[in-house]
N, C-alpha and C positions, 0 to 999 in steps of 0.2 A: 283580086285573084282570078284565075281563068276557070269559066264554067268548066268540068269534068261532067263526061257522060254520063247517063247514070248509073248504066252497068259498073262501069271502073270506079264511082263514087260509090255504087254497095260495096261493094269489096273494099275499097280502101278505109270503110268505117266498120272495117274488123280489125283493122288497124289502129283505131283510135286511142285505147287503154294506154300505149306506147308514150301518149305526146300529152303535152299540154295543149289547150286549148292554140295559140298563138302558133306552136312550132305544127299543128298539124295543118295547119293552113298552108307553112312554107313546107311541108311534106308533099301536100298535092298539086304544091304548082310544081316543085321540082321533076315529081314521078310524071306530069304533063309534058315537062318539060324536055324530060328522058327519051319518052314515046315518041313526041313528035319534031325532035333532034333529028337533024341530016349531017352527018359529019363525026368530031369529037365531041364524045360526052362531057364536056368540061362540067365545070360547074356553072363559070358565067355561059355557058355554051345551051345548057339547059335553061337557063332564066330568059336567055332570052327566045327560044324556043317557046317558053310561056306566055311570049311576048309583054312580059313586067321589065326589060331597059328602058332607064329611062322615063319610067312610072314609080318605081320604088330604086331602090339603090341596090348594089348585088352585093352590098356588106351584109345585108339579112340572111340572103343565101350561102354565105361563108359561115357566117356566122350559126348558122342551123348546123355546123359540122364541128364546130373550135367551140361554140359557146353553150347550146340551146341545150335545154332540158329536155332529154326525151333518151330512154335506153336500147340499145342495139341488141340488148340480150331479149326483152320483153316484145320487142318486134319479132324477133325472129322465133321467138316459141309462139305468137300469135298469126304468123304465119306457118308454121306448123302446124297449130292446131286445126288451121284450114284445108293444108293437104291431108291431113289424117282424116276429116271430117267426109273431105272429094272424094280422094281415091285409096285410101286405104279402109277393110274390112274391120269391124272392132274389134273383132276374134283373132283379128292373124296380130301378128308381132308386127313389133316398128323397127324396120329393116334402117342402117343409117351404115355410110362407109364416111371414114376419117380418110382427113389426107392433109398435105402438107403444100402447097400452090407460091409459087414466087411471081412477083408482079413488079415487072422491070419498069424503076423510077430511075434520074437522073436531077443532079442537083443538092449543094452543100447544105439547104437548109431544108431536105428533105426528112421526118420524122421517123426514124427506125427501120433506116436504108443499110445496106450492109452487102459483104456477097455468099451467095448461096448457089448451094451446087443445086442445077434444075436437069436433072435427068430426061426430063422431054424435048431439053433444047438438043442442036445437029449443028454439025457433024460433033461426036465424041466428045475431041478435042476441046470443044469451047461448050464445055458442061456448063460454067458457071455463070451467072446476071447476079448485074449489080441492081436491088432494089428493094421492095417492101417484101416479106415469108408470112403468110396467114396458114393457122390452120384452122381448117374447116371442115365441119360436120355435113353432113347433106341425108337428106330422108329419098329413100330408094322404092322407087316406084313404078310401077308397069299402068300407063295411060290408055286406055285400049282405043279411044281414037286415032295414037301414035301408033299400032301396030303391041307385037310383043316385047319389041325391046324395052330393057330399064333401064329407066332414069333418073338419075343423080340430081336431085334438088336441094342449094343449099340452104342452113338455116341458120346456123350458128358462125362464127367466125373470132380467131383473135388473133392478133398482130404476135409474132413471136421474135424478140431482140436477143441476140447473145448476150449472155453475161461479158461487161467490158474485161479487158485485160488491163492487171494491176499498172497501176502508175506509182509516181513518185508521190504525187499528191493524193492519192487515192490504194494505196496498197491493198487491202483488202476489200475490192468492190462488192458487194451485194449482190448474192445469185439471186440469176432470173429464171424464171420457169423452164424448164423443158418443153420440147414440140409432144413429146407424149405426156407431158405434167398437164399443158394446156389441153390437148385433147380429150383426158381424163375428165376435168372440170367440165368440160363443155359437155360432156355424153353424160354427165352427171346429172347437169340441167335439166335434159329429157328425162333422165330417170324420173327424177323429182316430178315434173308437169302431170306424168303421167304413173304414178304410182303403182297401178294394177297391171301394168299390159308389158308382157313379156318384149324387151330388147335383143336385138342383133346386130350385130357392131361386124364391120368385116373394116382390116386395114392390111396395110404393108407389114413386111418387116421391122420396120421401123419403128412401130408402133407394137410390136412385142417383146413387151420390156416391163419391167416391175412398175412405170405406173400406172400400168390399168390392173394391177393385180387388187386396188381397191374398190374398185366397183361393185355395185347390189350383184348378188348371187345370182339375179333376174337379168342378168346384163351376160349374153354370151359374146364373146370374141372370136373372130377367126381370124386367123392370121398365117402368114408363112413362118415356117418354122425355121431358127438359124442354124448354120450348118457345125453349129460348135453346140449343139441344144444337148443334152443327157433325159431320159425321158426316164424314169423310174415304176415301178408296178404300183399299184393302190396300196395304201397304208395297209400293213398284215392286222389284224384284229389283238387284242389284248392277251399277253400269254398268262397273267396273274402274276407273275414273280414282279418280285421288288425292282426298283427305279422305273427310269425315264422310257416311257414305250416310244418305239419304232413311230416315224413322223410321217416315212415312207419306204417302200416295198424294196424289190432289189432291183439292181439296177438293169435296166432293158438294152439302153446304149443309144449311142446318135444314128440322125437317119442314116447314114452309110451301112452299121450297123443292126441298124431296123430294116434296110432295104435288101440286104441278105438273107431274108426268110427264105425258107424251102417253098419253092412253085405252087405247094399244096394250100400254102395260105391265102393266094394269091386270088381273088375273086375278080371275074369279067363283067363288068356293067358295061351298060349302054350312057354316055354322056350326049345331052342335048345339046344340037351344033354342030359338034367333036366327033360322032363315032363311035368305037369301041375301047375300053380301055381295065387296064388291069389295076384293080384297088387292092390294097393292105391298111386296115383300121386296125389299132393297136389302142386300148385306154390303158391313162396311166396319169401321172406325174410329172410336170414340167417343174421340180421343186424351185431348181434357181428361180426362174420368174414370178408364177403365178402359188406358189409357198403351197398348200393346200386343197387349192383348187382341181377338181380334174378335169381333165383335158385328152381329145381325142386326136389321135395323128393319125390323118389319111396320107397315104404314099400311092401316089400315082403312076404309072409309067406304061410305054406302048405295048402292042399284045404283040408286036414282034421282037420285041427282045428274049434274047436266047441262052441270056448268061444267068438264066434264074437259077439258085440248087437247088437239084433234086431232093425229096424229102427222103431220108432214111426209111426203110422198110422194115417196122421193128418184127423179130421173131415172134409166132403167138404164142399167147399161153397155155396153157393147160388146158385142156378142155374147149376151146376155145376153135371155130371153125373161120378156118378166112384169116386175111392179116387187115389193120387199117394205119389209117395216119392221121398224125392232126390236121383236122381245117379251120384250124383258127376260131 
């Protein structure tokens, strides 16, 4: 096997818990073999990179990925555990964004190939690639050698396949996970690793949907809101009479809705980056999705829009000097 420096051999023996004795050895020729690759990463492309052609056989190397004992899940919270250890504080939360990534393969006897709409690919038109959909977890981080920007580090992953469509032979095929069912599990993993320490989940649309509505109480989400969403007021409190009490408040309405508040609710922050910009917080009730949970909806929009309504000017009261209005 190829000597590894010693720096990249401490680090990679935080790694170790991951592997058996045997496959950690063809762990660190391949991650050698990664490093000092010019070209495709293949896999024979890495071996011999390690300069093992020809010394051993590149079925080891195949075979550390189809056969060998060692888990993807325990690597990758063992690599977390190291970025949390580097560059996160133990006090602040563990910031992590979900996301959904397609990886364009080709080829009949390729494993859980299929097509999928990739919103990143251009022009418009040709949204979709044919090939492997992981989704993926990553721990969000600000490097301060890199400057302020954050960065997206992955840690978790899993292959997400469609459920097949019924056949003749097969009528009722066996559902397969959702991209939000898998991402659920996976953010679930961290919970678990780290028990005490407050989570932060930020995802797509896509990802706000009933199955992250089971996650620890310790797990916030943030997410874009659907434009079909009904937001409800917080559960009213117990009136004492008999039956079934209120689950939740009354109804507030969708953002279109929500985004017709009177101008008086309307607060101007400062956004880092961005400039100036007009906020509306609203807590309340997502009941469709998240059942119980509360949930806050910020509504953003520019300080020059002009079609805000004006708040009504209520008449005062009695006694009462001056008029006001709600600010929210």
């Amino acid at each position: 096997m190829p000597v590894l420096p010693s720096s990249l051999a401490a680090i990679l023996s935080l790694l170790r818990p991951a592997f058996t004795a045997p496959t950690f050895q063809i762990f660190g020729a391949l991650v050698a073999g990664m490093v000092g690759r010019v070209g495709e990463h293949t896999v024979t492309g890495m071996w011999q990179a390690a300069r093992l052609a020809g010394r051993l056989h590149h079925s080891r190397a195949h075979d550390f990925f189809a056969r060998a004992r060692w888990s993807a899940d325990e690597l990758g919270l063992l690599v977390l555990d190291f970025l949390l250890g580097r560059f996160v504080d133990p006090e602040e939360p563990i910031r992590l964004a979900l996301d959904a990534t397609v990886f364009a393969r080709s080829g009949p006897k390729v494993h859980g190939t299929s097509w999928h709409h990739d919103s990143s690919t251009a022009p418009r038109r040709h949204r979709f690639r044919f090939g492997n959909c992981f989704v993926v977890v990553g721990l969000v981080v600000r490097i301060p050698a890199l400057g302020a920007r954050a960065w997206c580090l992955p840690v978790l992953f899993r292959l997400w396949t469609p459920t097949p469509k019924p056949t003749k032979a097969n009528p009722e095929p066996k559902r397969r996970p959702s991209q939000p069912e898998l991402g659920a599990l996976l953010v679930t993993k961290v919970a678990e690793r780290h028990p005490r320490r407050q989570v932060d989940l930020v995802g797509d649309s896509a990802f706000g949907c009933r199955a992250l509505a089971g996650l620890p109480e310790r797990v916030s989400v943030t997410t874009r809101l659907r434009s079909n969403a009904v937001i409800h007021a917080p559960r009213p409190p117990r009136t004492g009479k008999r039956g079934r009490p209120r689950v939740r408040g009354e109804r507030l309405g969708n953002p279109r809705e929500l985004a017709a508040a009177p101008a008086s609710r309307w607060h101007e922050v400062e956004v880092p980056g961005r400039g100036a910009a007009l906020v509306l917080v609203i807590d309340g009730l997502w009941y469709s999705v998240f059942g119980a949970r509360a949930v806050q909806v910020i509504l953003v929009r520019e300080p020059a829009d002009a079609d805000l309504p004006e708040a009504p000017v209520p008449e005062p009261e009695a006694g009462a000097a001056g008029t006001g209005g709600d600010d929210g």
